[in-house]
N, CA, C and O of each residue as an XYZ file, in Angstrom:
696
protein
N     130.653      9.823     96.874
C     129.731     10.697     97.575
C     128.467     10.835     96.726
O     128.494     11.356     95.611
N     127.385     10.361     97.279
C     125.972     10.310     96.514
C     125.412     11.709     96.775
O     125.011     12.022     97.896
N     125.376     12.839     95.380
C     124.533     13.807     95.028
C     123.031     13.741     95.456
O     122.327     12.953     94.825
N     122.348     14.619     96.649
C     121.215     14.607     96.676
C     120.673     15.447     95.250
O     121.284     16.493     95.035
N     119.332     14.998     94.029
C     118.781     15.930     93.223
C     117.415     16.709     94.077
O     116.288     16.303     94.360
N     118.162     18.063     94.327
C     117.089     18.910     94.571
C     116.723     19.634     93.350
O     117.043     20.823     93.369
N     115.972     19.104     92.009
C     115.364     19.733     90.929
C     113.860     19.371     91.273
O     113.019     19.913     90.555
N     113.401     18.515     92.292
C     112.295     18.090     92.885
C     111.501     19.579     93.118
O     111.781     20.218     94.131
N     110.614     20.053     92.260
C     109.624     21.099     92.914
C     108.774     21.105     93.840
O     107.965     20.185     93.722
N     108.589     21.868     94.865
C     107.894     22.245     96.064
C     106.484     22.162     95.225
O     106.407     22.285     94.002
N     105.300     21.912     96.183
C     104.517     22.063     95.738
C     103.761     23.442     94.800
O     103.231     23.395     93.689
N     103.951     24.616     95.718
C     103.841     25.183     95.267
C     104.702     26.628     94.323
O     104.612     27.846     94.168
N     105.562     25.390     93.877
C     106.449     25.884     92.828
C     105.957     25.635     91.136
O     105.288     24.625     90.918
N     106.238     26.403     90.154
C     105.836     25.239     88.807
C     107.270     25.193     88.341
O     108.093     25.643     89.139
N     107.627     24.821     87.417
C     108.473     24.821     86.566
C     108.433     25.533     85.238
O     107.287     25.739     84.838
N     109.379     25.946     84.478
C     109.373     27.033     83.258
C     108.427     26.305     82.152
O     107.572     26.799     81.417
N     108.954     24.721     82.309
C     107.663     24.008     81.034
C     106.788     24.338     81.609
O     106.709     25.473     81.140
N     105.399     24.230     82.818
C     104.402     24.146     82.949
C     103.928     25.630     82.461
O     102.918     25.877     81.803
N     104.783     26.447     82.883
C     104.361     27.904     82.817
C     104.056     28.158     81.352
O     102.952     28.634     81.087
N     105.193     27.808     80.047
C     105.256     27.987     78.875
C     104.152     27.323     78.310
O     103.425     27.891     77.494
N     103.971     26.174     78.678
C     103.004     25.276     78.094
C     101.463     26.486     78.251
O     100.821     26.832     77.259
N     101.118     26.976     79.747
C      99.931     27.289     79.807
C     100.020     28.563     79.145
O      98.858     28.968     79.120
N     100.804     29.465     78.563
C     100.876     31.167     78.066
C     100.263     30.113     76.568
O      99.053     30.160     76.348
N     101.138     29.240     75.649
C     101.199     28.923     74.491
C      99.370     28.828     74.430
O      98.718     29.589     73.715
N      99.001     28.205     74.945
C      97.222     28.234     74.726
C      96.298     29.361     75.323
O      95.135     29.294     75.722
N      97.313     30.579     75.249
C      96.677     31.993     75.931
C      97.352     33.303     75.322
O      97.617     34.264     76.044
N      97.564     33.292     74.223
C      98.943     33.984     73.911
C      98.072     35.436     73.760
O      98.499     36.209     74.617
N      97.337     35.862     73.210
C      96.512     36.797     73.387
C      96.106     36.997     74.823
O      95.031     37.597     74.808
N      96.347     36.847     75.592
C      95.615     37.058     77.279
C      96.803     37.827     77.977
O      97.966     37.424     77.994
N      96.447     38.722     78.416
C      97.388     40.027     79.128
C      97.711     38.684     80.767
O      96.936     37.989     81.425
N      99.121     38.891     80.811
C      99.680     37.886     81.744
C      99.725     39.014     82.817
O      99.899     40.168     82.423
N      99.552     38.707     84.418
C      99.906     39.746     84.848
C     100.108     38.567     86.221
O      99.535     37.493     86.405
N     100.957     39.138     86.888
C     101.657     38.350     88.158
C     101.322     39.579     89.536
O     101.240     40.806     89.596
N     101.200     38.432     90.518
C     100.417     39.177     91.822
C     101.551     38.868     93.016
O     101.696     37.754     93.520
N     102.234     39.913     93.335
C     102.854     39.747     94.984
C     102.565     40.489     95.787
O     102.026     41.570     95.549
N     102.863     40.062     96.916
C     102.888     41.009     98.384
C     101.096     41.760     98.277
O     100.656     42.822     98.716
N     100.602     40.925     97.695
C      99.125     41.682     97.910
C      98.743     42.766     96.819
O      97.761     43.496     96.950
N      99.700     42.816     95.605
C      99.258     43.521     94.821
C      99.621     42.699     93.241
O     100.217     41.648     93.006
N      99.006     43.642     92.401
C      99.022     43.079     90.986
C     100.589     43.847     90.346
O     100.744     44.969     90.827
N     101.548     43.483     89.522
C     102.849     44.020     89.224
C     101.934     45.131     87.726
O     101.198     44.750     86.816
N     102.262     46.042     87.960
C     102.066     47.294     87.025
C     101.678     46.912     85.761
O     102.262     45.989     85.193
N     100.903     47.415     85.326
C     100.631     46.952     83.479
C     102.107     47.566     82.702
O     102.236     47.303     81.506
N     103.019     48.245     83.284
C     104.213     48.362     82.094
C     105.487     47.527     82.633
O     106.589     47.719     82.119
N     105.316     46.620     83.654
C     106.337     45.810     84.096
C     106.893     45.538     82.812
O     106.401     45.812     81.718
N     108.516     44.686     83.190
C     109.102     44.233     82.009
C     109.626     43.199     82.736
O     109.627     43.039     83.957
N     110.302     42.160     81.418
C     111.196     41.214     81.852
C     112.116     41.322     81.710
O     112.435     40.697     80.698
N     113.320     42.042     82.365
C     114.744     42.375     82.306
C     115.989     41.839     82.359
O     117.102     42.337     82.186
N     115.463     40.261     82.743
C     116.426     39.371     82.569
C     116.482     38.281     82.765
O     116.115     38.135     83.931
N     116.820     36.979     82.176
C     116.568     35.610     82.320
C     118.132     34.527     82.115
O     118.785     33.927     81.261
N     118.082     34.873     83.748
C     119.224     33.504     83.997
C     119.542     32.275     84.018
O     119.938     32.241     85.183
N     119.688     31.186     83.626
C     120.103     29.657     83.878
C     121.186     29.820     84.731
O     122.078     30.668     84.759
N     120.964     28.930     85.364
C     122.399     28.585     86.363
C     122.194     26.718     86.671
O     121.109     26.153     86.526
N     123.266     26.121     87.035
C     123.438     25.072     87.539
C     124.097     24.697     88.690
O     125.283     24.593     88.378
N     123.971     24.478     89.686
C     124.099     24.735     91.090
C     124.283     23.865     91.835
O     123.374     23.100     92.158
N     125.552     23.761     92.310
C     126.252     22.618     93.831
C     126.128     23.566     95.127
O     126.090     24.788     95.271
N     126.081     22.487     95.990
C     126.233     23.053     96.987
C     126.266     22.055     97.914
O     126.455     20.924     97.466
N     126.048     22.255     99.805
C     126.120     21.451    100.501
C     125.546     21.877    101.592
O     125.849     22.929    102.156
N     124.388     20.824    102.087
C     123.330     22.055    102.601
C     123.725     21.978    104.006
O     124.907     21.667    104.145
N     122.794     22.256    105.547
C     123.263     21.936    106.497
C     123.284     20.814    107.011
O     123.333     20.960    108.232
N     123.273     19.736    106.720
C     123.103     18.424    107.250
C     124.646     17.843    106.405
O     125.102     16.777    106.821
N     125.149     18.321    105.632
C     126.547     17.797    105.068
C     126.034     17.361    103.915
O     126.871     16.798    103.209
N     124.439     17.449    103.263
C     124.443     16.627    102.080
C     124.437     17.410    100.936
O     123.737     18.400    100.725
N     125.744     16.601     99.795
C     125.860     17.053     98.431
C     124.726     17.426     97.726
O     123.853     16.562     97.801
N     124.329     18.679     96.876
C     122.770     19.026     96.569
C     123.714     19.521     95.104
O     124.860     19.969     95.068
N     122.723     19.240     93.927
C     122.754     19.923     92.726
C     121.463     19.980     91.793
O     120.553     19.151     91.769
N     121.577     21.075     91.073
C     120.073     21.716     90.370
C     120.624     23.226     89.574
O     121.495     24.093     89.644
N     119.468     22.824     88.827
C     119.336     23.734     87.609
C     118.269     24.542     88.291
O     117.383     24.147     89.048
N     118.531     25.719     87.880
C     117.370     26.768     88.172
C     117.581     28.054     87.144
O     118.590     28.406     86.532
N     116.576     28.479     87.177
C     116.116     29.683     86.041
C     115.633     30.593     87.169
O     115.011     30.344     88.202
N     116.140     31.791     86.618
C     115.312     33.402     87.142
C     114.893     34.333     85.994
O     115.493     34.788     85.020
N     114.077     34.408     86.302
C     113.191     35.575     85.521
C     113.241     36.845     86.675
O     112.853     36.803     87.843
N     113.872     38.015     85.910
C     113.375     38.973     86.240
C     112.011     40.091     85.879
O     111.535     40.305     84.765
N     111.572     40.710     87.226
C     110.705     41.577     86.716
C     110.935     42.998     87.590
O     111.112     43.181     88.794
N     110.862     43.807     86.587
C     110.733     45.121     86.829
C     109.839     45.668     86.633
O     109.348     46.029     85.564
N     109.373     45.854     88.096
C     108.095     46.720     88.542
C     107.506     47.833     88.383
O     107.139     48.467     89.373
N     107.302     48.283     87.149
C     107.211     49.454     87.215
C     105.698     50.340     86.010
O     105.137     49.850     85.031
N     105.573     51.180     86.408
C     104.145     51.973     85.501
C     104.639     52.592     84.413
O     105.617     53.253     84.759
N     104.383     52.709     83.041
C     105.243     52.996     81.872
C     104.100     53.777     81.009
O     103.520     53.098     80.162
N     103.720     55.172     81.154
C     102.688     55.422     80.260
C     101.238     54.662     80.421
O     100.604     54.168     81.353
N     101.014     54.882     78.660
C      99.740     54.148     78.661
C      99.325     52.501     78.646
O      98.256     51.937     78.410
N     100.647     52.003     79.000
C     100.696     50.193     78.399
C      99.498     49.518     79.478
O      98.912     49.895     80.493
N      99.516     48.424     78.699
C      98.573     47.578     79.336
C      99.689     46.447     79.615
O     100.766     46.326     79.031
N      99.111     45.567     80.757
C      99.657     44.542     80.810
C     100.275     43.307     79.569
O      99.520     42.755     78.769
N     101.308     43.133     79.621
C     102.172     42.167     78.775
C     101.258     40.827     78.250
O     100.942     39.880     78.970
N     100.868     41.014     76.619
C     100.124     39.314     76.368
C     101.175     38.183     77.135
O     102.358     38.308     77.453
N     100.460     37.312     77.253
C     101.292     36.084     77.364
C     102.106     36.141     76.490
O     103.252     36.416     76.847
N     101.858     35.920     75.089
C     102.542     35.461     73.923
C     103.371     36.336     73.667
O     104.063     36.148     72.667
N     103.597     37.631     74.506
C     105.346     38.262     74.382
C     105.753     37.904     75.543
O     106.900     38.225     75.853
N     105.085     37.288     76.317
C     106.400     36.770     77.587
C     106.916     35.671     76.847
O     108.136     35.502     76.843
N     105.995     34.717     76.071
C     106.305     33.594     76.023
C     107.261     33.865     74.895
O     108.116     32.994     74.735
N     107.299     35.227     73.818
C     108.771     34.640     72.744
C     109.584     35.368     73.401
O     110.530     35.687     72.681
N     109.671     35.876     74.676
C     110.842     36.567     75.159
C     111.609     35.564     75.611
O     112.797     35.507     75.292
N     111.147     34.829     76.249
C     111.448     33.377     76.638
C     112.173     32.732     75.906
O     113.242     32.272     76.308
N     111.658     32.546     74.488
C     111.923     31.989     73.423
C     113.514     32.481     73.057
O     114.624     31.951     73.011
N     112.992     33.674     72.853
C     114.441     34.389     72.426
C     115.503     33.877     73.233
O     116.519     33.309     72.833
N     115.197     34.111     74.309
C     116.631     33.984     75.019
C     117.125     32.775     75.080
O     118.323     32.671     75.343
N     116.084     31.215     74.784
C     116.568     30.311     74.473
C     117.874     30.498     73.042
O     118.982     29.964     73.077
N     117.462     31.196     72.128
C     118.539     31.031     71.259
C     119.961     31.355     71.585
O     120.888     31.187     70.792
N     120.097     31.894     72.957
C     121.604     31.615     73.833
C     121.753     31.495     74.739
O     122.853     31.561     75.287
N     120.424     31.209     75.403
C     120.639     30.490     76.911
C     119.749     29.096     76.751
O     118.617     29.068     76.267
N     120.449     27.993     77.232
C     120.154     26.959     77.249
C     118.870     26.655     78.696
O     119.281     26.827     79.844
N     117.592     26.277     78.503
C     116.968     26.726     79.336
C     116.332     25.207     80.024
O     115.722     24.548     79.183
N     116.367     24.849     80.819
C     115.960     23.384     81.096
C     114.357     23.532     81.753
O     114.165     24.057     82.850
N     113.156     22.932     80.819
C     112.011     23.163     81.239
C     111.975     22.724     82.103
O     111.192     23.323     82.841
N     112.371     21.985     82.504
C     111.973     21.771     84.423
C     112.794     21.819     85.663
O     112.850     21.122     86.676
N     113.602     23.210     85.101
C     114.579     23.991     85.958
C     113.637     24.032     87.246
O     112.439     23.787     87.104
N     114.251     24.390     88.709
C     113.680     25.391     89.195
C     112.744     26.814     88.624
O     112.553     26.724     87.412
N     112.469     27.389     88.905
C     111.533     28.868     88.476
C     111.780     29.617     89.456
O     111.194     29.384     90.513
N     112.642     30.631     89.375
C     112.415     32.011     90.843
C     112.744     32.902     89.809
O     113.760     33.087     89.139
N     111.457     33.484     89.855
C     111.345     35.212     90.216
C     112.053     36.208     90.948
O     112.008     36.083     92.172
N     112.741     37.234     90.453
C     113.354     38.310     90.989
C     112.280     39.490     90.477
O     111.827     39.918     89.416
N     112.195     39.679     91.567
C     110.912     41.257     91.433
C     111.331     42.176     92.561
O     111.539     41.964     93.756
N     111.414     43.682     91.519
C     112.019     44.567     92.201
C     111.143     45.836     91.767
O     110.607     45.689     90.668
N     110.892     47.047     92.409
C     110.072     48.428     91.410
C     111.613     49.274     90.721
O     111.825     50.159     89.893
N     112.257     48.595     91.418
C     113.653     49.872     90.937
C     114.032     50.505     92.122
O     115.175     50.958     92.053
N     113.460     50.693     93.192
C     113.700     51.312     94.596
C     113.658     50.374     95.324
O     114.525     50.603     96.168
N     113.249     49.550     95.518
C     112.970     48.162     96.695
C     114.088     47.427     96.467
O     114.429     47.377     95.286
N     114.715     46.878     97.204
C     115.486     45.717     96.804
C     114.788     44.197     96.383
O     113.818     43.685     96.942
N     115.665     43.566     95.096
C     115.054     42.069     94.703
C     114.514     41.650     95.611
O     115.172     41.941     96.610
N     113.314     40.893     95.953
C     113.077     39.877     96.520
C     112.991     38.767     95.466
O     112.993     39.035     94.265
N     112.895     37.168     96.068
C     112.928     36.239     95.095
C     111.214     35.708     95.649
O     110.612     36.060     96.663
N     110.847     34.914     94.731
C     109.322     34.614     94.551
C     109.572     33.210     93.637
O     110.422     33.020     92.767
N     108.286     32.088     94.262
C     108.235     31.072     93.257
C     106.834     31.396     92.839
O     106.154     32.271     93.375
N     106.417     30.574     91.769
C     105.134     31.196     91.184
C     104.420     29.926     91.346
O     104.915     28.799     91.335
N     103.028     30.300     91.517
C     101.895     28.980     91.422
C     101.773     29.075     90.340
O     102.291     30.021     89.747
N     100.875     27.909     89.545
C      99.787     27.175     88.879
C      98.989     28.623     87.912
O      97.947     29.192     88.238
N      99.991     28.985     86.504
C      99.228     29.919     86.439
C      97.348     29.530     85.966
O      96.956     28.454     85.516
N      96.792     30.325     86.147
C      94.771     30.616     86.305
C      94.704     31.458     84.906
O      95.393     32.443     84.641
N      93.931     30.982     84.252
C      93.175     31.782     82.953
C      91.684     32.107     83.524
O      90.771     31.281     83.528
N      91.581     33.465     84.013
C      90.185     33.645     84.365
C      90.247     35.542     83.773
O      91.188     36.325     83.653
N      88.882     35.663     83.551
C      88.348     36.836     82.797
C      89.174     37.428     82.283
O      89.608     38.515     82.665
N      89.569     36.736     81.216
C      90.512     36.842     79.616
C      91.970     37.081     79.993
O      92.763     37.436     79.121
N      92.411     36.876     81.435
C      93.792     36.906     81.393
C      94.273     36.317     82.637
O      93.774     36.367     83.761
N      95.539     35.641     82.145
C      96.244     34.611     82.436
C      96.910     35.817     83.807
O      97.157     37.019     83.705
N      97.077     34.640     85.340
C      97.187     35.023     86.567
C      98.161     34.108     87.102
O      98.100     32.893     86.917
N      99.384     34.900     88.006
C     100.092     33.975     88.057
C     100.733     34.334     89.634
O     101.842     34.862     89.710
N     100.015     34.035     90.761
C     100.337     34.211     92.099
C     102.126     33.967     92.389
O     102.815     32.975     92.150
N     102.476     35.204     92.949
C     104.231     34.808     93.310
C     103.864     34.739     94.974
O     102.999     35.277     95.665
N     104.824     33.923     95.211
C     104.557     33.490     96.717
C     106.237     33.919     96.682
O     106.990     33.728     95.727
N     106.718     34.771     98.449
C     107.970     34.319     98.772
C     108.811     33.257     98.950
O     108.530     32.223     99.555
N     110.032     33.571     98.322
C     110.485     32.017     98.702
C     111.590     32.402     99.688
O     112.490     33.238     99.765
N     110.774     30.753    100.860
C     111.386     31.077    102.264
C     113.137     30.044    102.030
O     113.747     29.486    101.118
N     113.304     30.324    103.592
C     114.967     29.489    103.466
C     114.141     28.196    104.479
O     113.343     28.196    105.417
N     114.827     27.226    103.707
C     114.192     26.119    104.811
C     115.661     25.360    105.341
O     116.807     25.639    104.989
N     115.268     24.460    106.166
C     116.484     23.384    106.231
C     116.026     22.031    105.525
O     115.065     21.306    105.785
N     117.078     21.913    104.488
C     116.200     20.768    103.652
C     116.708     18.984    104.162
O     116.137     18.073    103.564
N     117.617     18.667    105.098
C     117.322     17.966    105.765
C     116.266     17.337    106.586
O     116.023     16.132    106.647
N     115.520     18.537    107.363
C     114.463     18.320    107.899
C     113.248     18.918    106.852
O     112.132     19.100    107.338
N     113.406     19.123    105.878
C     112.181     19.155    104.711
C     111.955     17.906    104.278
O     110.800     17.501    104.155
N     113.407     16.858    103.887
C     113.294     15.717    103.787
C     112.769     14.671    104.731
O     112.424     13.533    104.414
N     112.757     15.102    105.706
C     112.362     13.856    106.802
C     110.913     14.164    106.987
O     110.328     13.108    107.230
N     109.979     15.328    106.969
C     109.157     16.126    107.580
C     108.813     14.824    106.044
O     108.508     13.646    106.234
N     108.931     15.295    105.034
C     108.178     14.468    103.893
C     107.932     13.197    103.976
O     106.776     12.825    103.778
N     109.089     12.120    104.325
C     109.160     11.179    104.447
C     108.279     10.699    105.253
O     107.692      9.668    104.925
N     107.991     11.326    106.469
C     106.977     11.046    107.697
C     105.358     11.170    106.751
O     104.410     10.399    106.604
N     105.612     12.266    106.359
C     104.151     12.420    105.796
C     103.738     10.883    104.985
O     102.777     10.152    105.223
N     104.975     10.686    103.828
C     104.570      9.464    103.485
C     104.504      8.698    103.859
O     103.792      7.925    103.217
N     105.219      8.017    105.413
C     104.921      7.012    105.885
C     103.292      6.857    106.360
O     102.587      5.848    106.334
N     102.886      8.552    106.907
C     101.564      8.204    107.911
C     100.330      8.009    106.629
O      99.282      7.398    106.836
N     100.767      8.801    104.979
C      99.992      8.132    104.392
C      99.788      6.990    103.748
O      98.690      6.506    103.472
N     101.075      6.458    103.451
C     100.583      4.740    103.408
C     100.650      4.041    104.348
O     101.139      2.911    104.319
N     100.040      4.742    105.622
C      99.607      3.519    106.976
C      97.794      4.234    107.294
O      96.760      3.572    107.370
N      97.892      5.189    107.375
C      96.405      5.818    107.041
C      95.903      6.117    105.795
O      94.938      6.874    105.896
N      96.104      5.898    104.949
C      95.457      6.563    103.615
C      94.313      5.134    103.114
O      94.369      3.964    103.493
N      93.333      5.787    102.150
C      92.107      4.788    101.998
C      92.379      3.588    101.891
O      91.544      2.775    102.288
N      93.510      3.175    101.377
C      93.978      1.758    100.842
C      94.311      0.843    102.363
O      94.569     -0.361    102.367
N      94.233      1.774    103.691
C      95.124      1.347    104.676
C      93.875      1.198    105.684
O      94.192      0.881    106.830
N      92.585      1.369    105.443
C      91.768      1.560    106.313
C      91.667      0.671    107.574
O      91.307      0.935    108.721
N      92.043     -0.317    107.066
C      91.841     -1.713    108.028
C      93.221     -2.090    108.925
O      93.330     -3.057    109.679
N      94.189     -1.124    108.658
C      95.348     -1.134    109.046
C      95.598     -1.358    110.508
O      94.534     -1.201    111.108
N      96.262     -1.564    111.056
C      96.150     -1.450    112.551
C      96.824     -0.484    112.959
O      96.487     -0.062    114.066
N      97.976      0.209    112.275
C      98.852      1.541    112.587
C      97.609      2.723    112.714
O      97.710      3.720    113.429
N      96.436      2.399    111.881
C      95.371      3.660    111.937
C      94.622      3.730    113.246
O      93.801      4.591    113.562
N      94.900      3.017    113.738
C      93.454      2.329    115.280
C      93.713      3.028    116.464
O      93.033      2.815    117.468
């Protein structure tokens, strides 16, 4: 039975390396993460960071396995704090590597909660270094059917290597 690898990131997913990589050249820059239309509190925390490795079998009958990481955040206003530098997210991170084995190009979901709301899960974009601090958009993460995520892709690639610049003269384009 051939394992589909869903460790393939969505576009607008990153992975824990890309994220680490961009704090390490910002470590002084107050990190602050944006959902549901707002900015997460300057005394948020990170309350917990899971690895997991993951089978399953999606609806189409196909075998799926992947590594994924969660970061938690707790939402919440704490006094006088300011938003978290990068460079303590990034050795919190660190730390927990010294007993959790962390695969940089796990999955990435976010668990963000205020303490009254229930978790929602979130993937994060492409974090942005703009006016001295590092920005890191959480988008919901929806349920798809990844059968037809796979085919929906596949199509895309077919119509772009039959239309794309290289194909101009093509006759599938006409």
């Amino acid at each position: 039975m051939n394992v589909i690898d869903n460790s393939k990131i969505q576009e607008n997913d990153i992975d824990l390396g890309l994220l680490l990589s961009t704090l390490a050249s910002a470590k002084d820059s107050p990190l602050i993460f944006y959902y549901d239309g707002k900015s997460v509190e300057p005394g948020y925390h990170v309350t917990e960071v899971k690895a997991g490795q993951f089978s399953g079998l999606d609806c189409g009958a196909n075998p799926e396995a992947w590594a994924e990481i969660f970061i938690q955040l707790w939402d919440i206003e704490e006094g006088e704090r300011t938003h978290m530098p990068a460079g303590k997210f990034y050795s919190i991170i660190r730390k927990v590597t010294d007993y959790v084995q962390l695969d940089g190009s796990a999955k990435l979901t976010f668990e963000v909660s205020d303490g009254v709301r229930p978790m929602q899960l979130y993937c994060a974009a492409m974090p942005i270094l703009s006016a001295g601090a590092v920005h890191v958009s959480l988008s919901p993460r929806p349920a798809s059917c990844k059968p037809r995520d796979r085919w929906l892709a596949e199509e895309n690639r077919k119509a772009a290597a039959c239309c794309g610049p290289q194909a101009a003269t093509s006759s599938c384009c006409a």
